[in-house]
N, C-alpha and C positions, 0 to 999 in steps of 0.2 A: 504494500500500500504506500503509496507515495507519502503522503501525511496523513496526521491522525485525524479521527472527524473533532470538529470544531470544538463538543459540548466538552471532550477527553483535557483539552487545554484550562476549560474553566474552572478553576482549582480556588478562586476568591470566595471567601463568606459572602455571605448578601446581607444586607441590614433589614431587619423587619418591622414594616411597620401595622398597627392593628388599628382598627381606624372604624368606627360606628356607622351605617349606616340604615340605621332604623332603631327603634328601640327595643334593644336586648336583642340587636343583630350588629356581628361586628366579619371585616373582612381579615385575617389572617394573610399578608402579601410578602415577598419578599425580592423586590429586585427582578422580574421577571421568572424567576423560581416557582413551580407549582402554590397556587393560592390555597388554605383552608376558609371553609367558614363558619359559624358558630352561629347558633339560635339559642337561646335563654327562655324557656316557657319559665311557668309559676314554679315549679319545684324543680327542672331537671335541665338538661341541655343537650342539644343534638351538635354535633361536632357534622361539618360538609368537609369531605376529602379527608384520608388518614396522614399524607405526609411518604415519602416513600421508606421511612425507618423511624421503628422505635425513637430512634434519638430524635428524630427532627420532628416528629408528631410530641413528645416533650418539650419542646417549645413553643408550639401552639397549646398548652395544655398549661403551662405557664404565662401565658396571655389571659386564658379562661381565668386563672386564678388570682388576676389581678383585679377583674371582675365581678367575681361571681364563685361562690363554694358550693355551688348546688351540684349534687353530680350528675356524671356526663350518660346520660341512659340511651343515647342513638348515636350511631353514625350511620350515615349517607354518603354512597360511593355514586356519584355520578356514570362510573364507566370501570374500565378491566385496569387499566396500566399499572404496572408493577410501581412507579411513582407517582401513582394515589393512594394507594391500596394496601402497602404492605407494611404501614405502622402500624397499622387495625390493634395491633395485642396492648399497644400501648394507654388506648385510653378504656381496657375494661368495659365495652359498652353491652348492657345488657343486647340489644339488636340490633344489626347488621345488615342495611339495606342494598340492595342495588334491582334494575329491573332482571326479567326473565333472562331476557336477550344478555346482561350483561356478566350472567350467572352461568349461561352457555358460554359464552367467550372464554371465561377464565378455566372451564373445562376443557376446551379446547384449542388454547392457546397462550394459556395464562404463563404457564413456566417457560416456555418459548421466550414472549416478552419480557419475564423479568432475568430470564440471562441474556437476551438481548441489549435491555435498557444499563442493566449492570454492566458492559461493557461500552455504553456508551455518556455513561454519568456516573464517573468515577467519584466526583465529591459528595452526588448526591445521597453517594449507598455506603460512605461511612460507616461504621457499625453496625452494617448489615450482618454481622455474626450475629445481632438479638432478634431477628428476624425469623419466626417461627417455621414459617412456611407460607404457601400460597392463602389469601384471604378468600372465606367462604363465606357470603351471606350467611345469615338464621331465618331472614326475611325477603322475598321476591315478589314482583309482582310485572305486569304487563304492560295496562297501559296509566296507570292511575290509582294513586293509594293516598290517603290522611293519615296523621299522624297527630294527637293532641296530646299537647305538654303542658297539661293540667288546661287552662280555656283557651290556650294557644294553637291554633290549625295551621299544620305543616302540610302542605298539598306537593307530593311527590309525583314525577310525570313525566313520560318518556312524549315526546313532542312531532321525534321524527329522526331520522337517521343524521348523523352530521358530521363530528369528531370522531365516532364510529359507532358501529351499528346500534349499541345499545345504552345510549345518553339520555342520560335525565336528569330535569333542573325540580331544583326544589324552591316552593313561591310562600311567602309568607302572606298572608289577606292584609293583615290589619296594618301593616305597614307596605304595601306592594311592592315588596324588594324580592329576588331571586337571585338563587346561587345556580348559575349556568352553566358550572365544570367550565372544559375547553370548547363548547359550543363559542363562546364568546372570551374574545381575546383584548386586551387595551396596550397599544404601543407592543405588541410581543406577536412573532408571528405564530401563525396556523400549525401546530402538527397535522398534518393531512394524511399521513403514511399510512394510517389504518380506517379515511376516512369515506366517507361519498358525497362528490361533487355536487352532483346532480339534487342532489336531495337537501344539502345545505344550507341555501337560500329560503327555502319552504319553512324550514325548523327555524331561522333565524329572523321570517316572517309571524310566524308563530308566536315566536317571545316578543316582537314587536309589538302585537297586537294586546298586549298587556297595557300600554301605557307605562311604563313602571317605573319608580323614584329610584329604585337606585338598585343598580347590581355588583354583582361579587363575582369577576370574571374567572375566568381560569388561572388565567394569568393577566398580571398588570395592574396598575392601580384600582381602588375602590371607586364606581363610577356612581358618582352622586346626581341627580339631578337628569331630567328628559335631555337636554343638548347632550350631557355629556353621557348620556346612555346610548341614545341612540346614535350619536357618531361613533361609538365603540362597536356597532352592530353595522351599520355600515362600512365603516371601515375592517369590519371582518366579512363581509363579505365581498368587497372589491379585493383582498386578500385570496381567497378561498377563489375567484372570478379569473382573479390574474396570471396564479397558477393552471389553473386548469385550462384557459383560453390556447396560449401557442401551446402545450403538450398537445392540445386535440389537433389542431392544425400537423403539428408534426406528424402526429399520430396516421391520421387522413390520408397524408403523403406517404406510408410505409418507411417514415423516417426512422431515425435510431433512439433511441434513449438519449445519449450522450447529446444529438441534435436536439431533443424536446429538453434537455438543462440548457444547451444555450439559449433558445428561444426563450423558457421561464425565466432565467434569467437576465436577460434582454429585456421585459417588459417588468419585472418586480424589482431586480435591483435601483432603478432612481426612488421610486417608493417608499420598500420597506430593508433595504440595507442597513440601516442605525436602529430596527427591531429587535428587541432581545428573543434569544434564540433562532434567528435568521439563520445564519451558514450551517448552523446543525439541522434545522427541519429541512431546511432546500432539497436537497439529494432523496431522502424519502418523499417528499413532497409531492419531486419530479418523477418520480417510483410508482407511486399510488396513481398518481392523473395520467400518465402515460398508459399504465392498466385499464381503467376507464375507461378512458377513450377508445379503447380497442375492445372492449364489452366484456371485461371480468367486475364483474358484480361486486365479491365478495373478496375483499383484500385478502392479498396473499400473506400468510404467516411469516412475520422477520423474526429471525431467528440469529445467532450470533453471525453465522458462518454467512447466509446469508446479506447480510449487514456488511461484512468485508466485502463480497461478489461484487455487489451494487457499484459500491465508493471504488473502486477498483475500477470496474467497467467506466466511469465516470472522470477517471484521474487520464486515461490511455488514448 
């Protein structure tokens, strides 16, 4: 391999910041580093996203505590990635959410991705020796489930295919705020490698149609306020638009892979080049929409080996 992928080089702490957006809703962010979020009903609290390690879900858990002593009786996984999902043991939660779809993935792909993602986010899996093993819901559902913490309605909801097949955002009523996973990104680009193009815009029409004061992206700052929600929603999808536009073109033309990176990269680098996490999703990015384009449905399993091919093919 010529050089290593991008994320291998980012070895810097991130500063974090917790930041309220509704009340007894706060976003967990860190520098473009996977987001947590936190809901506070009357007795307990649902934790959004595990963190991808004991240790680094103990610092979000030490945010809650500056807060709030009530204990933590949910967590809510938006989706499968091994750097969501596999702090889980760290906060003790009596239930363990995710959708159907996203219960079948981590059977199906789940350890794939996290020795994938482990050799591609070496700072993030620090103390990955307290890491149990793969995270298994207690709790699944389809397309739609409540959740009350104590008079507090947590509306859990798979919206539509996007960041990958089995996403779901969680909506609080009484404050109309939503934690979006990677459906929705601020200043950080798109992981797309295990996503669908096509379907994207729809799900991201979807959470428009909320109105909402303020969301808790995947990644990126806490987006407060309609302007700055909804430019985070559009600008995630003229992201999600950008990529996929020349790969299809390429595609069209019986072009290469290595062809459909220039071309993406031709139309996205004036853009979204100073995005956090840019050079490292790019190359899966161009991976997933090239697939697409040429009519595979269902993303292909990255696996470590894999993962070398690709970057490889890409470098030559």
């Amino acid at each position: 391999m010529a050089k290593a992928f991008a994320s291998q080089s980012d070895l810097s702490e991130k500063a974090i910041s917790f930041t309220e957006i509704g009340e007894g809703l706060y976003a967990f962010t860190a520098q473009g580093d996977p987001n947590s979020g936190v809901i506070i009903g009357d007795d307990s609290v649902m934790i959004i996203e595990a963190q991808a390690t004991p240790r680094l879900a103990r610092k979000v858990i030490d945010c809650v505590r500056s807060v709030t002593d009530k204990p933590i009786t949910h967590l809510a996984l938006t989706h499968y990635h091994a750097v969501r999902v596999l702090g889980a043991s760290a906060y003790e939660a009596q239930q363990i959410i995710m959708s159907d779809k996203a219960r079948a993935m981590v059977a199906e792909r789940g350890q794939e991705d996290w020795d994938s993602e482990f050799q591609r986010f070496p700072r993030l899996f620090e103390g990955h020796e307290s890491i149990p093993g793969l995270t298994w819901p207690t709790t699944s559902f389809r397309d739609r489930m409540t959740v009350y913490l104590g008079n507090r309605r947590v509306d859990l909801m798979h919206l539509g295919r996007a960041h990958t097949a089995g996403d779901i955002v969680i909506h609080v009523p009484d404050q109309n705020v939503m934690f979006t996973g990677d459906i929705v990104e601020y200043h950080s680009a798109c992981y797309c490698g295990d996503g669908h193009f096509g379907d994207w815009g729809g799900t991201l029409d979807a959470i428009k149609a909320f109105d909402l004061n303020a969301i808790a992206p995947g990644r990126g700052d806490a987006l407060i306020g309609a302007d700055m929600v909804n430019a985070a929603i559009e600008s995630t999808r003229d992201f999600v638009n950008s990529t996929y536009r020349p790969a299809a073109r390429v595609a069209a033309c019986g072009g290469t892979l290595k062809q459909a990176w220039d071309a993406v990269r031709a139309e996205c680098d004036p853009k979204f080049a100073d995005y956090a996490i840019y050079e490292h999703c790019l190359p899966f990015n161009v991976a997933r929409a090239y697939d697409e384009a040429r009519g595979i449905d269902t993303p292909r399993i990255w696996t470590a080996q894999r993962d070398l091919e690709m970057w490889s093919d890409l470098q030559s």
